[in-house]
C-alpha positions as CSV (number, residue, x, y, z in Angstrom):
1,X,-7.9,42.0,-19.2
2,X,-6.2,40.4,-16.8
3,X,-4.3,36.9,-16.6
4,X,-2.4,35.1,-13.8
5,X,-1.6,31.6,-12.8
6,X,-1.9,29.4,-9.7
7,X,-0.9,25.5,-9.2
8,X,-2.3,22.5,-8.3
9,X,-1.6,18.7,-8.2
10,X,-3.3,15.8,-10.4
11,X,-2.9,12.7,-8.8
12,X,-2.2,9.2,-11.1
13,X,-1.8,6.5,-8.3
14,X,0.7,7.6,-6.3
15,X,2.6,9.9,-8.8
16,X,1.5,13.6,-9.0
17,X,2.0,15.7,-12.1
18,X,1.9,19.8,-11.5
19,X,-0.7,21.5,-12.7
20,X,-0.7,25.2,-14.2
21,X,-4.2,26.9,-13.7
22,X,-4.7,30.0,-15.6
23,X,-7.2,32.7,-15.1
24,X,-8.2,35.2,-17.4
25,X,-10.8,37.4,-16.6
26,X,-11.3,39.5,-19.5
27,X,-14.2,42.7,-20.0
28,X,-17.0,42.5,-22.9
29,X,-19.4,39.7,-23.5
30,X,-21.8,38.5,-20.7
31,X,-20.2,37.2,-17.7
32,X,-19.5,33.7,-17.9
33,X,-17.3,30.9,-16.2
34,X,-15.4,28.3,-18.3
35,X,-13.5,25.3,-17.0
36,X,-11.0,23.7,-19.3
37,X,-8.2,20.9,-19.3
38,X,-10.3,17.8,-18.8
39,X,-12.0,18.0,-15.9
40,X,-14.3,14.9,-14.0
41,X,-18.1,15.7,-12.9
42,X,-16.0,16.6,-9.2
43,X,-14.3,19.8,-10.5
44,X,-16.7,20.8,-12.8
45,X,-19.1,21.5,-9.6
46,X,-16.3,23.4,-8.4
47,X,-17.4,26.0,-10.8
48,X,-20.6,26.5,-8.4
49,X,-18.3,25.9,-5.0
50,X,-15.9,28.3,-5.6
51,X,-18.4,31.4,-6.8
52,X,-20.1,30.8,-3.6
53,X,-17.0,30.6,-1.7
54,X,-15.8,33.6,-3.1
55,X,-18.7,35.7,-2.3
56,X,-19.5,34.1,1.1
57,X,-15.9,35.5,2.2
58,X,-16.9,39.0,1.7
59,X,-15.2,39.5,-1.8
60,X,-16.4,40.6,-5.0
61,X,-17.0,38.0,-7.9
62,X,-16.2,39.6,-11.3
63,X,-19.1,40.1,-13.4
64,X,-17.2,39.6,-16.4
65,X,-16.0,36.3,-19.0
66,X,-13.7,33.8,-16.6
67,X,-12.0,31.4,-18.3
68,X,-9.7,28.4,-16.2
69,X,-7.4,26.6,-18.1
70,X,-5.9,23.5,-16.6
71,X,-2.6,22.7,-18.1
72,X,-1.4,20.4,-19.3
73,X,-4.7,20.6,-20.8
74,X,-4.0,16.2,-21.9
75,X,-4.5,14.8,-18.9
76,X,-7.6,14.1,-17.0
77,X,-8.0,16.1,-14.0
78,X,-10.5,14.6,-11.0
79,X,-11.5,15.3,-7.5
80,X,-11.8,18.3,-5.7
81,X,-8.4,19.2,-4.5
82,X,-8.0,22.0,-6.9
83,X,-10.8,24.5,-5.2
84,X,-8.7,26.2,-3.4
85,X,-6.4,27.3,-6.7
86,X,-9.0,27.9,-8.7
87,X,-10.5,30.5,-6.5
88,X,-7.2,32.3,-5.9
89,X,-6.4,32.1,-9.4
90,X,-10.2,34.3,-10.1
91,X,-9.5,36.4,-7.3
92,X,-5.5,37.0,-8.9
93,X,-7.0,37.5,-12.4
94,X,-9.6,40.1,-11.1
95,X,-6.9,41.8,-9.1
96,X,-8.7,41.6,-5.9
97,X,-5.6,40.2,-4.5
98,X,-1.9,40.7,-5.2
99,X,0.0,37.8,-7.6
100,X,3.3,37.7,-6.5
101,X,3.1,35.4,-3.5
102,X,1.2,32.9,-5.6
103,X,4.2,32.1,-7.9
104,X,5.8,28.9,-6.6
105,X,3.1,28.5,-4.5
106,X,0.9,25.3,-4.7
107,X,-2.9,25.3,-2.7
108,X,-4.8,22.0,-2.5
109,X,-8.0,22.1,-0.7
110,X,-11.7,21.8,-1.4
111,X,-13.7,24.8,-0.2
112,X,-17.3,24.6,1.8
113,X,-19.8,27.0,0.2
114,X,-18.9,29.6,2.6
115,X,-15.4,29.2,2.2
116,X,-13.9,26.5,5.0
117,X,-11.0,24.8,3.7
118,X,-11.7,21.0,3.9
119,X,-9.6,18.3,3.7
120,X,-8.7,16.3,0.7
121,X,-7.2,12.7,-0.3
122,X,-3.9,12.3,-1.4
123,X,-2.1,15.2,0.3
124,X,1.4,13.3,0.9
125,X,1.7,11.9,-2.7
126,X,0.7,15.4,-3.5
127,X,2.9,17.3,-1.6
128,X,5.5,15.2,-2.4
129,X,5.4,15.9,-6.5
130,X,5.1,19.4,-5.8
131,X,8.8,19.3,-4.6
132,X,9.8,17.4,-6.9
133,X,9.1,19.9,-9.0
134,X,10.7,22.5,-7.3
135,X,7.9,24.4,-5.9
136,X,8.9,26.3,-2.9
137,X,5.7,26.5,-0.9
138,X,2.4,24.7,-0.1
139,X,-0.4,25.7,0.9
140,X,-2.8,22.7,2.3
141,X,-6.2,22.4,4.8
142,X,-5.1,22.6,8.3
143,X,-6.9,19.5,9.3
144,X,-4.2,17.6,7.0
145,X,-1.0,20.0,7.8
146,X,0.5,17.6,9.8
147,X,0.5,14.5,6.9
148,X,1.9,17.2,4.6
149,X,4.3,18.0,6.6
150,X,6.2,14.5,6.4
151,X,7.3,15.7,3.7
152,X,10.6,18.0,4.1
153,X,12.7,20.6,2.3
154,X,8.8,22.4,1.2
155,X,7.7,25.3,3.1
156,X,4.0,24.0,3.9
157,X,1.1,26.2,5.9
158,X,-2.1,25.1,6.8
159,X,-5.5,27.0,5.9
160,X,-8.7,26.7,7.5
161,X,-10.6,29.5,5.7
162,X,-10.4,31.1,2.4
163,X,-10.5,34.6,4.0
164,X,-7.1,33.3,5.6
165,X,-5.5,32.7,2.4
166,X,-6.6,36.1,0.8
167,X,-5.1,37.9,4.2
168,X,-2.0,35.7,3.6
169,X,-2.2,37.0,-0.2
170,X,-2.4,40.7,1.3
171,X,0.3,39.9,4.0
172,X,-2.6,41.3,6.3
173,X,-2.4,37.7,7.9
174,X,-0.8,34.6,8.7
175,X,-1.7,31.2,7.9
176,X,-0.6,28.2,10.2
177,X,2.9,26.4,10.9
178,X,2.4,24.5,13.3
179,X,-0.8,21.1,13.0
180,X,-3.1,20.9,15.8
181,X,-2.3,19.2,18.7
182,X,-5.1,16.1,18.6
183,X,-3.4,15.8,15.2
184,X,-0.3,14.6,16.3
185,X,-1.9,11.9,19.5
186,X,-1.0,8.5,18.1
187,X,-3.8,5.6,18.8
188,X,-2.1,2.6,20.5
189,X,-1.3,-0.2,19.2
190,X,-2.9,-3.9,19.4
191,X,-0.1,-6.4,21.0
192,X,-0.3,-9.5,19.7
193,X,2.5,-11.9,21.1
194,X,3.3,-15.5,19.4
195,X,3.2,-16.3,23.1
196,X,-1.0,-16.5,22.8
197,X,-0.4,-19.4,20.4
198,X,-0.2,-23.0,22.1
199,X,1.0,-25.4,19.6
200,X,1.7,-25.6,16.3
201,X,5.8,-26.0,16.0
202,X,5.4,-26.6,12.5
203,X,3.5,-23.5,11.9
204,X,5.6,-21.5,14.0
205,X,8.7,-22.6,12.2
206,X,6.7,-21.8,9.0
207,X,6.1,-18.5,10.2
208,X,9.3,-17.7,11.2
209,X,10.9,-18.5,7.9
210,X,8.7,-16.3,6.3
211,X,9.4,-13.4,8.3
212,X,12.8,-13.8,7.8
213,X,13.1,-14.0,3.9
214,X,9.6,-12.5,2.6
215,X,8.5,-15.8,2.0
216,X,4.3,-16.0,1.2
217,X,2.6,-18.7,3.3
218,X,0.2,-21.2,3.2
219,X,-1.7,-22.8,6.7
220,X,-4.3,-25.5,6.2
221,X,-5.5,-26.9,9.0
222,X,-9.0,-27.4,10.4
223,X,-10.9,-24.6,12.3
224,X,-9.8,-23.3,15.5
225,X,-6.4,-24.3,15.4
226,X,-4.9,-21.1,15.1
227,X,-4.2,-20.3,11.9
228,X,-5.6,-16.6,11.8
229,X,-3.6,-16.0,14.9
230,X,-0.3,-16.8,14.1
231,X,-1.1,-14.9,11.0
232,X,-1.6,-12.1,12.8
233,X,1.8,-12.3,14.5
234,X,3.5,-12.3,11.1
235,X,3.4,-8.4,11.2
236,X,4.8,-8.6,14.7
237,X,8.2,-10.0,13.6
238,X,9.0,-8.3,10.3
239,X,11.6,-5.1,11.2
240,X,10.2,-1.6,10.8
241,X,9.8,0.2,8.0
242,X,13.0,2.0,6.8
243,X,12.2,5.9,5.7
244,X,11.5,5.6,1.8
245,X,9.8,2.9,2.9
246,X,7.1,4.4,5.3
247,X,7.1,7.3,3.2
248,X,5.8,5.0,0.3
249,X,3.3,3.4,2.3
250,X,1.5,6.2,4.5
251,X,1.7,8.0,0.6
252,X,-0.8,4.8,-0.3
253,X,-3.1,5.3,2.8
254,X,-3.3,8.6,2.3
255,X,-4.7,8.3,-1.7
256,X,-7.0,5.5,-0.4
257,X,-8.7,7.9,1.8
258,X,-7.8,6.9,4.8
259,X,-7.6,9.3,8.3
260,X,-5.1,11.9,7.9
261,X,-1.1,11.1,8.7
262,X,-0.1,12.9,11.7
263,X,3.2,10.4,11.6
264,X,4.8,8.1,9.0
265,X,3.5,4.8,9.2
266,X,7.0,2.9,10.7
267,X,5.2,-0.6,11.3
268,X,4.6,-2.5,8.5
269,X,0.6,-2.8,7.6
270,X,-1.6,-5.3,7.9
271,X,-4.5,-6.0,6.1
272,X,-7.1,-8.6,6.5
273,X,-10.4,-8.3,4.1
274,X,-13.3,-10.1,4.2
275,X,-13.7,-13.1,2.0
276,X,-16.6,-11.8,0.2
277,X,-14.4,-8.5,-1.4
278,X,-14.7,-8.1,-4.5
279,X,-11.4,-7.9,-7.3
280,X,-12.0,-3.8,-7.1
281,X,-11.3,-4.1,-3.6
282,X,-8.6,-6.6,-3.9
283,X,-6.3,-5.3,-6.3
284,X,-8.0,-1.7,-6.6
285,X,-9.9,-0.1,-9.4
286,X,-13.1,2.3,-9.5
287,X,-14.8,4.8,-11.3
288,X,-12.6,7.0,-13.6
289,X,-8.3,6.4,-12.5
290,X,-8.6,3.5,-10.0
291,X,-7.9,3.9,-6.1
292,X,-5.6,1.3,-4.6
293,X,-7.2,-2.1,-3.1
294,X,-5.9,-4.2,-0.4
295,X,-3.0,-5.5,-2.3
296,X,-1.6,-2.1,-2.1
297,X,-2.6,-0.7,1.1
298,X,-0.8,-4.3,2.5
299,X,2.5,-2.8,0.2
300,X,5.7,-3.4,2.6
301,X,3.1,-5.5,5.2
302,X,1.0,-8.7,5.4
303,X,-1.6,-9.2,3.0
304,X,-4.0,-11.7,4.8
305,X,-6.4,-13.9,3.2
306,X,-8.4,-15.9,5.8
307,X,-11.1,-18.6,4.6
308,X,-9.2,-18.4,1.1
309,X,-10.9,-21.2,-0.8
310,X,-13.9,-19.4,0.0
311,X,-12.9,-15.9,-2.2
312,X,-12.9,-18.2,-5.8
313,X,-10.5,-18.6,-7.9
314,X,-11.4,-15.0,-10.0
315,X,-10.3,-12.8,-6.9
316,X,-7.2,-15.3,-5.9
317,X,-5.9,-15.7,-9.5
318,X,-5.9,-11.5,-9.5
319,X,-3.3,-11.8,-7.1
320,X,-0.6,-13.5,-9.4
321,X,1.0,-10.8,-11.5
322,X,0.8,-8.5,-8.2
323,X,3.1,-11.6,-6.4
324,X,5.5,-11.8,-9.5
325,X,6.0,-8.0,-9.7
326,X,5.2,-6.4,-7.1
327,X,3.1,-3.5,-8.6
328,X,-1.0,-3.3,-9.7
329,X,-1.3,-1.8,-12.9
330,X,-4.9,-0.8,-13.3
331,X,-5.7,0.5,-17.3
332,X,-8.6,3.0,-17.6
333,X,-10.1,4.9,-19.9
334,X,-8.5,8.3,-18.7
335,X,-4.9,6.3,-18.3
336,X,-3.1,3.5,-16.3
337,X,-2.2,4.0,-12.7
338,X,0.6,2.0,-11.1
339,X,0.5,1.4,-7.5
340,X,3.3,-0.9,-5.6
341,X,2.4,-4.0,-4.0
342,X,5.0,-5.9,-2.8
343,X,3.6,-7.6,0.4
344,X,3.9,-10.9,1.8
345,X,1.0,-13.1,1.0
346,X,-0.8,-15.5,3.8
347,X,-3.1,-17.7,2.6
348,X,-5.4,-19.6,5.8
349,X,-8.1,-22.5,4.8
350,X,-9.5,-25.4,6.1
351,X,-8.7,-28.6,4.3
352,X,-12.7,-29.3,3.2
353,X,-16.3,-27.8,3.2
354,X,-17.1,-29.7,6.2
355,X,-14.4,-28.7,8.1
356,X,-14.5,-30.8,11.5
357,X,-12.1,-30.4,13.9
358,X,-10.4,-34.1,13.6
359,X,-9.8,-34.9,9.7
360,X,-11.3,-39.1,10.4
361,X,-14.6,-37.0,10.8
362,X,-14.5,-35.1,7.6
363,X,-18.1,-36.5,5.7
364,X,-16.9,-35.1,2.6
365,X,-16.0,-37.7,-0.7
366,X,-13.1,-37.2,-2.3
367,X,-13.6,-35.4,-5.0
368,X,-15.7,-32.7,-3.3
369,X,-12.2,-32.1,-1.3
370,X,-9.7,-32.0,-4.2
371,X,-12.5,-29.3,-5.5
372,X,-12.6,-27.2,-3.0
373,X,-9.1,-27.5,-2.1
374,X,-8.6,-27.0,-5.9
375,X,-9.8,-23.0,-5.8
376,X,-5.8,-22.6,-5.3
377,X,-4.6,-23.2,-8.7
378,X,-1.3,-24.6,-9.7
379,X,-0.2,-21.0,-11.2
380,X,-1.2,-19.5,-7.4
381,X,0.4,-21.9,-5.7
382,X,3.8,-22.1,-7.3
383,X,4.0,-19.0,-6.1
384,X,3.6,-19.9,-2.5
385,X,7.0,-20.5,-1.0
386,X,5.7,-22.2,2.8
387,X,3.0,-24.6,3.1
388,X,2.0,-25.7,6.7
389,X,-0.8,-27.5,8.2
390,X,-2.0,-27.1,11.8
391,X,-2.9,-29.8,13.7
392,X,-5.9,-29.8,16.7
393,X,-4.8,-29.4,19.8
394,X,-4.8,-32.3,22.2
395,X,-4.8,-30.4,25.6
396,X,-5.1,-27.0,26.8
397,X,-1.6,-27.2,29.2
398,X,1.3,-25.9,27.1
399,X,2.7,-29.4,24.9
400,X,6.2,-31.0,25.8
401,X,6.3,-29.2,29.2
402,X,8.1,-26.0,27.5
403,X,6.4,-22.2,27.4
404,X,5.9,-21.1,23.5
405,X,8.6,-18.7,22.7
406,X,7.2,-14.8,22.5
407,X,7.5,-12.4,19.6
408,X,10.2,-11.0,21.3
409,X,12.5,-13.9,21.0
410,X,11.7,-15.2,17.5
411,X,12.0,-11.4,16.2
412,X,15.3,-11.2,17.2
413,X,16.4,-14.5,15.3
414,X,14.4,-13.0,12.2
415,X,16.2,-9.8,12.6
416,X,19.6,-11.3,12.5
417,X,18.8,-13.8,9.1
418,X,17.3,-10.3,7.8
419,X,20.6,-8.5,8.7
420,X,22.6,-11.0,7.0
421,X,20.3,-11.4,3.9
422,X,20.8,-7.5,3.3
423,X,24.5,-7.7,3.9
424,X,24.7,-10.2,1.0
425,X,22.5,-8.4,-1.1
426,X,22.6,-5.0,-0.2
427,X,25.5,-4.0,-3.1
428,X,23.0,-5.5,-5.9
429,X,19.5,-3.6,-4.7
430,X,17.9,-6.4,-2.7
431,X,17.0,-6.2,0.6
432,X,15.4,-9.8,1.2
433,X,16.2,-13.5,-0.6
434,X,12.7,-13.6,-1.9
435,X,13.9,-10.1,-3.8
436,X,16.6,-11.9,-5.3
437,X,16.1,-12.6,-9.1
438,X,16.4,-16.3,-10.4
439,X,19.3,-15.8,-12.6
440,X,21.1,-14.4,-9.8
441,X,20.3,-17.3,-8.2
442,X,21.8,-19.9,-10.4
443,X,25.0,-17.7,-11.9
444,X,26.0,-15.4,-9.2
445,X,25.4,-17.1,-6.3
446,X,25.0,-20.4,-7.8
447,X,25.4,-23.7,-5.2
448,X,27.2,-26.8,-5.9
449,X,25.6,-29.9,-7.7
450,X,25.7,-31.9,-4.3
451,X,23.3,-29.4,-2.9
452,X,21.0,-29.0,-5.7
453,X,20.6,-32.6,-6.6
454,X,16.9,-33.1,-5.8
455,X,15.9,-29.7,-7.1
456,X,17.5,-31.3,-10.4
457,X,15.5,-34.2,-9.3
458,X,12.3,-32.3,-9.2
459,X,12.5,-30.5,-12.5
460,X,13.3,-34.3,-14.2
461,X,9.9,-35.4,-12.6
462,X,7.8,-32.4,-13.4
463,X,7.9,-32.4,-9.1
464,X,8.4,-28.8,-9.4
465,X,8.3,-25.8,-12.0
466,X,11.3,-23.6,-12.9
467,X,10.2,-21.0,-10.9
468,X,9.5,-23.3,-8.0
469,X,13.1,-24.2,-8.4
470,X,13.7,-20.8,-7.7
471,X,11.5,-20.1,-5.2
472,X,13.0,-23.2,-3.3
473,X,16.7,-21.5,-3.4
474,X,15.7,-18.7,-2.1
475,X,14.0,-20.6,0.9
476,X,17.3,-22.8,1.4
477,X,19.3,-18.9,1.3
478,X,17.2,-17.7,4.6
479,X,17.0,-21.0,6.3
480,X,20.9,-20.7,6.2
481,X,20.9,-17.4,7.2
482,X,18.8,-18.5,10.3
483,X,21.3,-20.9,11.2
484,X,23.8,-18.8,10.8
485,X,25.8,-21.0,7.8
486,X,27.4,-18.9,5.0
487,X,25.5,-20.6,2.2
488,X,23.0,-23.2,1.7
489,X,23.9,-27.1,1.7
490,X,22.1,-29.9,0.9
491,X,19.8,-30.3,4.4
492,X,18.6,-26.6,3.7
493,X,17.4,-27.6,0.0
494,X,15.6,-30.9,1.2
495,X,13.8,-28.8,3.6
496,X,12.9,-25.8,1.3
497,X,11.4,-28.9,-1.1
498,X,9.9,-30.5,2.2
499,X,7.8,-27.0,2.6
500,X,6.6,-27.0,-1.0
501,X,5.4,-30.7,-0.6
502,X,2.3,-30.2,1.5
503,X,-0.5,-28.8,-0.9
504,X,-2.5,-31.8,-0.4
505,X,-5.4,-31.0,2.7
């Protein structure tokens, strides 16, 4: 009897736990194969994939009582990932291989019946737990070397073949260092310049405010008037992605299934579903422990939600505890997964059903307009810092006689109110004023009584909520810090309430 031990990673969210899988391959009894330690429909067929594997590659499957324990045996183990372990850890415990390189030594991988190594989901988040755990070593598909090897200070090598990792095992071969080539060519990227945009000072402004303090947005306006496309110029003027921060976000991608990582993912995402998604889609979920929706593959981006009255107020009012926190919590069966989602919300709709381009020729009654407009719920929308309209254009020249300013401009105002936001808050753990707690808000950095007046105002006249109260400081901080002022005043205030004041289509 033999018994010996390879690893693996389970995969909760974006948090990996190690897994110990044990092999013991013992004489007597007829030959069998047992997989234990909770494993999904997936890795119990990798009973079948791995014996073929195995004896596809030329080596000898033992005719004798295989048992695989996955520990810890608890959890619930799922997907295919663990192939590649499992068949090292039968060919270690029939001593048709040598052990000692497999200690420290983590393998993910699926195997092909005649033994390619195919690429998996997951392999950053992965990769990632397994040095956290202090695992030396990594062995992964080739086709996904370079994602894995983001991560650093893990020795990682790339397998195509299961006959490669037995010759690695044998030190009769070598597996791969280096990622193929056409893994590393980077697509280009769309341009999209504010330029494009005629029009529309109010949304701009709108726009630039909420690049500058992670404010979520609101356009109304009627079709055509540009509401999609300054949207998707938001992305365009937020700063790139700081290190922990693209590591957290191509780590999402990369569990949602999404093309392998050659790079970290420096520009902040930008999502845009369809309307007609479902909430699985939205905020994530799925058979057995939930995959992340667009809520978290938008995490550190834009979150875009065009035609919004149109999505019902089930999907929209999914979206509130993901705004307030900043994280999906999805409770299974099998567990709860946690996935971040803090992303900057843009909400675009027309003002009615009808939706014609001039509001005098809107043929809808009243109270079929206050119902549709009325999908955005109070709760939703007090979470909505910036509320612009757009207006139809009048002429195609440019208006006022003055050139639309570009994306190159505006970015550099955003970047300097961004610079200043994190200068101020940088010592407490906040990187933007829409991070900033309430309480903070009103002890630490608290204005003077002159410049909160009509916020006191607003909260005598049920005008505004306490949390809109908040959400209005927090404007008034970054349209200071894009003027340049040291701390808010009165003007700033009046205008973060002015935003707030246009819900009505």
């Amino acid at each position: 009897m033999a018994l010996h031990r390879t690893w693996a990673v389970a995969l909760f969210g974006v948090d990996g736990v190690l897994v110990e899988i044990e092999a013991d391959v013992r004489k007597g009894g007829l030959p069998s194969l047992q997989l234990l330690g909770l494993p999904d429909s997936a890795l119990q067929e990798s009973k079948n994939r791995v014996r073929s594997a195995i004896v596809n590659c030329q080596e000898n499957w033992p005719a004798r009582c295989v048992t695989l324990a996955l520990s810890p045996a608890a959890i619930p183990k799922t997907g295919t990932s663990y192939d590649l372990a499992l068949a090292c850890a039968v060919l270690a415990g029939a001593e048709q291989v040598p052990p000692h390189r497999l200690n420290g030594t983590v393998l993910f991988g699926e195997l092909a019946l005649d033994g390619r190594v195919r690429a998996v989901r997951g392999l950053l988040p992965a990769v990632l737990a397994a040095k956290r755990a202090g695992m030396p070593r990594a062995i992964v598909p080739t086709a996904g070397l370079a994602e894995a090897k983001l991560v650093e200070g893990i020795d990682v090598m790339g397998a195509n073949h299961l006959r490669d990792v037995v010759a690695w095992l044998r030190e009769t071969g070598e597996l791969d260092r280096e990622p193929p080539s056409a893994a590393r060519a980077a697509e280009p990227s769309e341009t999209l310049d504010l330029a494009d945009v005629m029009g529309q000072p109010e949304a701009r402004w709108a726009l630039e405010v909420a690049a500058a303090g992670g404010h979520h947005l609101l356009l109304v306006g009627p079709p055509g008037t540009g509401k999609t496309m300054l949207a998707r110029r938001l992305g365009g003027l937020l700063p790139d992605l700081t290190p922990q921060e693209a590591l957290e976000v191509t780590a999402i991608h990369s569990v949602a299934g999404e093309s392998p990582c050659a790079d970290l993912m420096t520009a902040p995402p930008f999502v845009a579903p369809h309307h007609s998604l479902s909430i699985t889609a939205l905020v994530g979920g799925g058979a057995g422990l939930a995959r992340p929706g667009a809520v978290s593959r938008a995490h550190r981006g834009v979150l875009l939600l065009d035609e919004a009255c149109e999505l019902g107020p089930k999907r929209l009012e999914a979206l509130r505890t993901a705004l307030e926190e900043g994280e999906i919590r999805l409770a299974r069966r099998d567990g709860t997964v946690r996935y971040p989602a803090r992303f900057q919300l843009v909400l675009a709709t027309n003002p009615c059903p009808c939706a014609p381009a001039r509001d005098v020729d809107c043929q809808c009654p009243p109270q079929a307009r206050r119902r549709y407009f009325g999908k955005l719920s109070g709760p939703l929308m007090d979470r909505v810092d910036l509320r612009a309209r757009t207006r139809p254009m009048l002429a195609m020249a440019s208006q006022l006689g003055c050139e639309p300013e570009p994306t190159e401009v505006v970015r550099k105002r955003v970047g300097d109110a961004r610079a200043a936001a994190l200068q101020r808050w940088s010592a407490h753990g906040w990187q933007t004023n829409t991070e900033v707690p309430g309480p903070a808000l009103r002890r630490e950095f608290a204005l003077p009584r002159q410049a909160t007046a009509l916020l006191d105002r607003g909260l005598e006249t049920g005008a505004i909520t306490a949390r809109g109260a908040d959400r209005c400081l927090r404007v008034a901080w970054t349209l200071a810090d894009l003027e340049g002022s040291s701390r808010p005043d009165a003007d700033h205030v009046a205008a973060a309430l002015e935003f707030r004041d246009r819900r009505s289509p």
